[in-house]
C-alpha positions in Angstrom: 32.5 -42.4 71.6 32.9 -42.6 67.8 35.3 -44.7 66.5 36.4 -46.6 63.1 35.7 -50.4 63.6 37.2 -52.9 61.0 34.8 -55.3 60.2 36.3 -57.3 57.0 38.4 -56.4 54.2 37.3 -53.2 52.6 34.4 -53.2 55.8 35.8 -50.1 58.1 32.2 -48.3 60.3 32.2 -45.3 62.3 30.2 -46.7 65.4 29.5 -45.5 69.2 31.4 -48.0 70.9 32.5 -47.7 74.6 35.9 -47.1 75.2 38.0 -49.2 78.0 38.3 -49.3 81.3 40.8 -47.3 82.9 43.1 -49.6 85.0 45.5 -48.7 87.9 48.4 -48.6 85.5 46.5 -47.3 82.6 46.4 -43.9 80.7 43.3 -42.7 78.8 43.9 -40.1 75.9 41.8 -37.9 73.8 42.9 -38.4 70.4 44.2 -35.3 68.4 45.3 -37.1 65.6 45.9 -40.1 64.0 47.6 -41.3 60.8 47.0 -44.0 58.6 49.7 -46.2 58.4 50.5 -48.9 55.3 49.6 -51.3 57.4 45.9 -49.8 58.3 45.4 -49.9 54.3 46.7 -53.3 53.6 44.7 -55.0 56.2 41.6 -52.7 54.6 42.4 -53.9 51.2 43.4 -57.3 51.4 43.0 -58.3 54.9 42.8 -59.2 57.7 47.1 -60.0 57.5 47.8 -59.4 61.2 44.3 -58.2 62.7 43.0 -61.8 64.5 39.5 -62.9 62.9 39.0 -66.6 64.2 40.9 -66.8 67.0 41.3 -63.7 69.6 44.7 -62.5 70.2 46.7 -64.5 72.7 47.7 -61.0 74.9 44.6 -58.4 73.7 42.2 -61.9 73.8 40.0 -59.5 70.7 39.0 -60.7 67.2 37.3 -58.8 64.6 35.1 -55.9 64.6 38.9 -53.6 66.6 38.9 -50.1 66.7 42.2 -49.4 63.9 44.8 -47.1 64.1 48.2 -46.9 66.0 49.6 -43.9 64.7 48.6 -41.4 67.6 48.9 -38.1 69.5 46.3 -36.5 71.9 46.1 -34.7 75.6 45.7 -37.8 78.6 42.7 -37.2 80.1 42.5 -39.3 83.4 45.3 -42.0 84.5 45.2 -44.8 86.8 45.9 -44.9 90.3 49.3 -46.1 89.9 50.4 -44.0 87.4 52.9 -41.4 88.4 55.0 -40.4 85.1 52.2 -38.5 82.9 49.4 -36.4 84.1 46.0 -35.1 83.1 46.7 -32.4 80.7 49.9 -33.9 79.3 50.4 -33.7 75.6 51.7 -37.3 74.2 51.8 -39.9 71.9 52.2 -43.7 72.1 54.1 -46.4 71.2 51.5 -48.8 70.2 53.8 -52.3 70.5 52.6 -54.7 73.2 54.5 -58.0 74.2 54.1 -60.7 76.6 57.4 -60.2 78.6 57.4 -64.1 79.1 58.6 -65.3 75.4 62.6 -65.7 74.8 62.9 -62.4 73.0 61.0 -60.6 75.6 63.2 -61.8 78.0 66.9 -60.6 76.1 64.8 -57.2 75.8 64.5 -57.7 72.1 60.3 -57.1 72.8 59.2 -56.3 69.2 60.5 -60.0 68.7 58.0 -61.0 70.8 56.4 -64.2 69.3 52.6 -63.4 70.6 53.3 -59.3 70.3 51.3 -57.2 68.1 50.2 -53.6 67.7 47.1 -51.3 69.7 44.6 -51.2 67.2 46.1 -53.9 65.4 45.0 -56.6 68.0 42.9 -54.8 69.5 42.8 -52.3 73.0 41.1 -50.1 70.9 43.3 -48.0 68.2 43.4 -44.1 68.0 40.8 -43.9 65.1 38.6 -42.9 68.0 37.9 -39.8 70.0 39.7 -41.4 72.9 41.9 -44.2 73.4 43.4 -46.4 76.8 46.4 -47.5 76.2 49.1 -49.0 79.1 51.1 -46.2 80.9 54.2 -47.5 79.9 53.7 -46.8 76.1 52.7 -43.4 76.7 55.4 -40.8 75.4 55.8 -37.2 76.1 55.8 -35.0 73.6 58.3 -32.2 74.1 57.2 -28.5 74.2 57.7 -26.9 70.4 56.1 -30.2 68.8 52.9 -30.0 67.6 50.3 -33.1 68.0 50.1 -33.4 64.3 53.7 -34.0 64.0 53.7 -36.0 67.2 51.1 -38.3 65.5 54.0 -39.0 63.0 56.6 -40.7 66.0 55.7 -44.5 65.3 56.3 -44.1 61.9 59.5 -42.2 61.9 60.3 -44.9 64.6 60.0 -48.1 62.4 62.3 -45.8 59.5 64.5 -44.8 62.2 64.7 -49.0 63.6 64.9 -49.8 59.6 68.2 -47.3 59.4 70.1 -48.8 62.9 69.3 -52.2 61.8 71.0 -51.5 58.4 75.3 -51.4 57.7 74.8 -47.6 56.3 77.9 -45.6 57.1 78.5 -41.8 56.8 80.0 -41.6 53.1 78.2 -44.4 51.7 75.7 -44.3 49.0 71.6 -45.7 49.5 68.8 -46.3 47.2 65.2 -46.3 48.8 62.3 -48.4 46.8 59.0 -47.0 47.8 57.8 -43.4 48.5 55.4 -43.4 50.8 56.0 -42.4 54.6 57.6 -45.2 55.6 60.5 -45.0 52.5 60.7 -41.4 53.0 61.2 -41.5 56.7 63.5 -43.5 55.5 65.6 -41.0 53.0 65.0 -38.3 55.5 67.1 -40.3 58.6 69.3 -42.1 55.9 70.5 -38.1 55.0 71.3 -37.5 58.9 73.3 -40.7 59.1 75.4 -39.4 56.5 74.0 -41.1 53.0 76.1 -39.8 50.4 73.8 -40.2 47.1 70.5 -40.9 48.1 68.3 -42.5 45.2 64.6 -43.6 45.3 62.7 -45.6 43.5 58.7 -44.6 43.2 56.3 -44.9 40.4 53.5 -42.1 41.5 54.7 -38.6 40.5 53.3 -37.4 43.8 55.3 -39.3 46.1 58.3 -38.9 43.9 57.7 -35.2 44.0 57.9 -35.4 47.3 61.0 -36.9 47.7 62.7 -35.2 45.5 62.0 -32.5 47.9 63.8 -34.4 50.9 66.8 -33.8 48.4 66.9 -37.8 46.8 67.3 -38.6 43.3 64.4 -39.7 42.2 63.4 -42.7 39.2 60.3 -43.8 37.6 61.0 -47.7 37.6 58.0 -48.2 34.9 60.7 -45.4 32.9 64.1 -45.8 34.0 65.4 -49.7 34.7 66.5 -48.8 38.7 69.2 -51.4 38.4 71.1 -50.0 35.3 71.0 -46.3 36.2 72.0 -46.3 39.7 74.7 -49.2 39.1 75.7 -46.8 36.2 76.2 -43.8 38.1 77.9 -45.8 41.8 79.9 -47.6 40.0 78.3 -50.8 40.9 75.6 -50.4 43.2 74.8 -48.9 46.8 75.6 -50.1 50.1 72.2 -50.5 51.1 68.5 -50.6 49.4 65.8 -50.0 51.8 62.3 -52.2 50.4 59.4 -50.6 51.8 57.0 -50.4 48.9 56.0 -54.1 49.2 56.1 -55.2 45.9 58.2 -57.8 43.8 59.6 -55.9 41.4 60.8 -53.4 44.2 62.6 -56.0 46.2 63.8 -57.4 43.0 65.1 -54.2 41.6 66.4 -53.6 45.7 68.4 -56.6 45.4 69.9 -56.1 42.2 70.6 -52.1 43.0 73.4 -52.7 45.7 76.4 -53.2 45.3 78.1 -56.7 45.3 78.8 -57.2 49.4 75.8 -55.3 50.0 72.9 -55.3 52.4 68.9 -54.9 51.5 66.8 -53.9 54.4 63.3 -55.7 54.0 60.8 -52.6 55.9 57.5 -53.5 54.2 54.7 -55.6 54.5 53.4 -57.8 51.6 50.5 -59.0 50.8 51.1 -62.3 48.6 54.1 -64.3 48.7 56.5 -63.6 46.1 59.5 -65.1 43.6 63.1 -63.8 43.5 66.2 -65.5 42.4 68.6 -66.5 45.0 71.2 -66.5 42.7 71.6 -62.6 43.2 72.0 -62.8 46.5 74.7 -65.7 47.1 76.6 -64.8 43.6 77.3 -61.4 45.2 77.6 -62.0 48.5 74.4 -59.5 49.4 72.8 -60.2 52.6 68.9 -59.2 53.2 67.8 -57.8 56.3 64.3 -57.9 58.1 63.0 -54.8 60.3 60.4 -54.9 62.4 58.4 -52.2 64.2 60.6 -50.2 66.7 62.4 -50.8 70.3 59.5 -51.0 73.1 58.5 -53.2 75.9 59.1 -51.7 79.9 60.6 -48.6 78.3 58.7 -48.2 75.3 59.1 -44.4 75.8 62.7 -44.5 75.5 64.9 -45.7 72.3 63.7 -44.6 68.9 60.3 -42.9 70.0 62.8 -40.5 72.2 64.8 -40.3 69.4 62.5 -39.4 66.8 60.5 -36.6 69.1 64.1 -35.3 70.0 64.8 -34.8 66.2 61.3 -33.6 65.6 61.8 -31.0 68.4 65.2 -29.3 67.0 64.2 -29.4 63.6 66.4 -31.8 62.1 63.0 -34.4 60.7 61.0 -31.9 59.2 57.8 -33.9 58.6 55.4 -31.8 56.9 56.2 -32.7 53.4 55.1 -35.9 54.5 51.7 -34.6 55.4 49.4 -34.4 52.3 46.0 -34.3 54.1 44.0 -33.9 57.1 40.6 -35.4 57.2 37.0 -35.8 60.1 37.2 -39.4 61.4 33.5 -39.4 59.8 35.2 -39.0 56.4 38.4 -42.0 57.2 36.5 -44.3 54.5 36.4 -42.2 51.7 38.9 -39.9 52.1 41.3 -41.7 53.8 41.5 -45.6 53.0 40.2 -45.4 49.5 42.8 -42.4 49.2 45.4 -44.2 50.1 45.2 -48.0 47.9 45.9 -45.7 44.6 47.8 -42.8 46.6 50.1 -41.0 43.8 50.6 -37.9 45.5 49.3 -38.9 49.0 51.5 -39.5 51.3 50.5 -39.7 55.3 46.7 -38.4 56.1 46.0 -37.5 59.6 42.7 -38.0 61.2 40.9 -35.8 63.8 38.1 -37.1 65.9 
């Protein structure tokens, strides 16, 4: 089968590869689609960050050249022996966490703690930017009738924005500020709305993505125009609640910090690629706290929790994800067209992939 195989940093090959086994308790799935996340284009611009290059992964036991891409939907084609929850001909999508089960966390059920977890085509398995992918039974999830595949495709990362807005203090009433645009940040806006976000401001310097969330209904800033800190203190008399970080940048978790309110919280969603400076001082002065949020809730019932959640919401209308959804591109053209889209984006947002 065809598949994009990360070789290096800025290195990704469509190559025949064989896909794996199918095991008792696993699932194999022909991809529909598959979105590239943040992640897939830090680790093609400046990595590898989490993909293993000199030793293999302690659970997936894979180094570099791994099939990418963890953002998936497709129709299961065969399944294991022992698998009696999904079918041939089921439409699904999968919740690409894996875990030890052995580790601390594991063991509380906090799994996406795990110390030695990672991510299907982040550690390897074999990632959806593939015509087919096998993938544990457990982390397959249904997709309910009346949601498309495309949309489907979009469950992990409306799961790590939903995880982002639980792990947060929001309440109904209260007002939120959202640095960074792209799907993750406007996922984001989109569940910090249904939670009950009063004002809801974001902070983005391409016009695209701003564009876009100023159609999610958010108040929108330039930060290379409009000083974040002065306008939204200005007009919340003091700050927000919360700030959401997901653009991965200093000057965002900076301006995130400075933006709430003094008691506040900052939830820390995004992955960076250097380490960075910021001065304490603005957090104990005021009393802000910062947050971290990882990933999603999966391990044994990876299908439950926030992947439910999400595909519930998708399913009655209440995320409408196609303003999110600025391309869809041939797996021959994911190079081009897709990673080298996406390190300057401006008005792309999430580009989904077809085999």
């Amino acid at each position: 089968m065809r598949a994009a195989v990360y070789h290096g940093r800025r290195d990704v090959r469509i190559e025949a590869v064989d896909p794996r086994p199918v095991g008792p308790t696993d699932v194999a799935v022909d991809i529909a689609y598959c979105g590239i996340c943040g992640s897939d284009v830090h680790e093609y611009a400046a990595g590898p960050i989490a993909i293993p290059a000199d030793e293999p992964h302690p659970l997936t036991g894979e180094t570099l050249p791994l099939t990418l891409g963890h953002e998936f939907s497709g129709t299961v084609r065969e399944v294991g022996e022992d698998v009696e929850r999904v079918a041939a001909g089921d439409r699904v999508t999968v919740n690409p966490a894996i875990w030890c089960g052995d580790c601390k966390f594991c063991q509380r059920g906090d799994h996406n703690l795990c110390v030695t977890g990672g991510s299907i085509g982040l550690a390897g398995w074999g990632g959806g930017l593939a015509e087919r992918a096998v993938v544990p039974a457990s982390q397959v999830v249904p997709v309910p009738a009346g949601v498309g595949l495309d949309d489907a495709a979009l469950a992990e990362p409306y799961a790590v924005a939903l995880h982002a807005v639980r792990r947060s203090r929001l309440r109904a009433g209260d007002d939120a500020a959202v640095f960074g645009a792209g799907p993750i940040g406007l996922g984001v806006a989109q569940l910090a709305r249904l939670a009950g976000a009063n004002r809801l401001f974001v902070s983005e310097p391409a016009a695209g993505r701003r564009s876009v969330a100023g159609e999610l209904g958010a108040r929108t800033l330039d930060p290379a125009e409009t000083d974040p800190v002065g306008h939204v203190s200005g007009l919340t008399d003091g700050g927000v609640a919360v700030a959401f970080e997901a653009a991965g940048a200093e000057p965002a978790l900076r301006d995130a910090v400075r933006t709430t309110d003094r008691g506040g919280e900052v939830v820390l969603i995004s992955v960076f690629e250097e380490e960075i400076a910021i001065q304490p001082n603005f957090v104990m002065m005021a009393e802000r706290s910062l947050v971290g949020s990882i990933a999603y809730g999966t391990g044994p019932r990876a299908a439950a929790g926030e992947f439910a959640a999400v595909l519930d919401m998708l399913a009655d209308g209440r995320l409408d994800p196609e303003p999110l959804v600025t391309d869809r591109i041939d797996l021959d053209d994911v190079v081009a067209d897709g990673f080298e889209a996406l390190i300057d984006p401006d008005g792309q947002v999430k580009i989904l992939v077809s085999p």
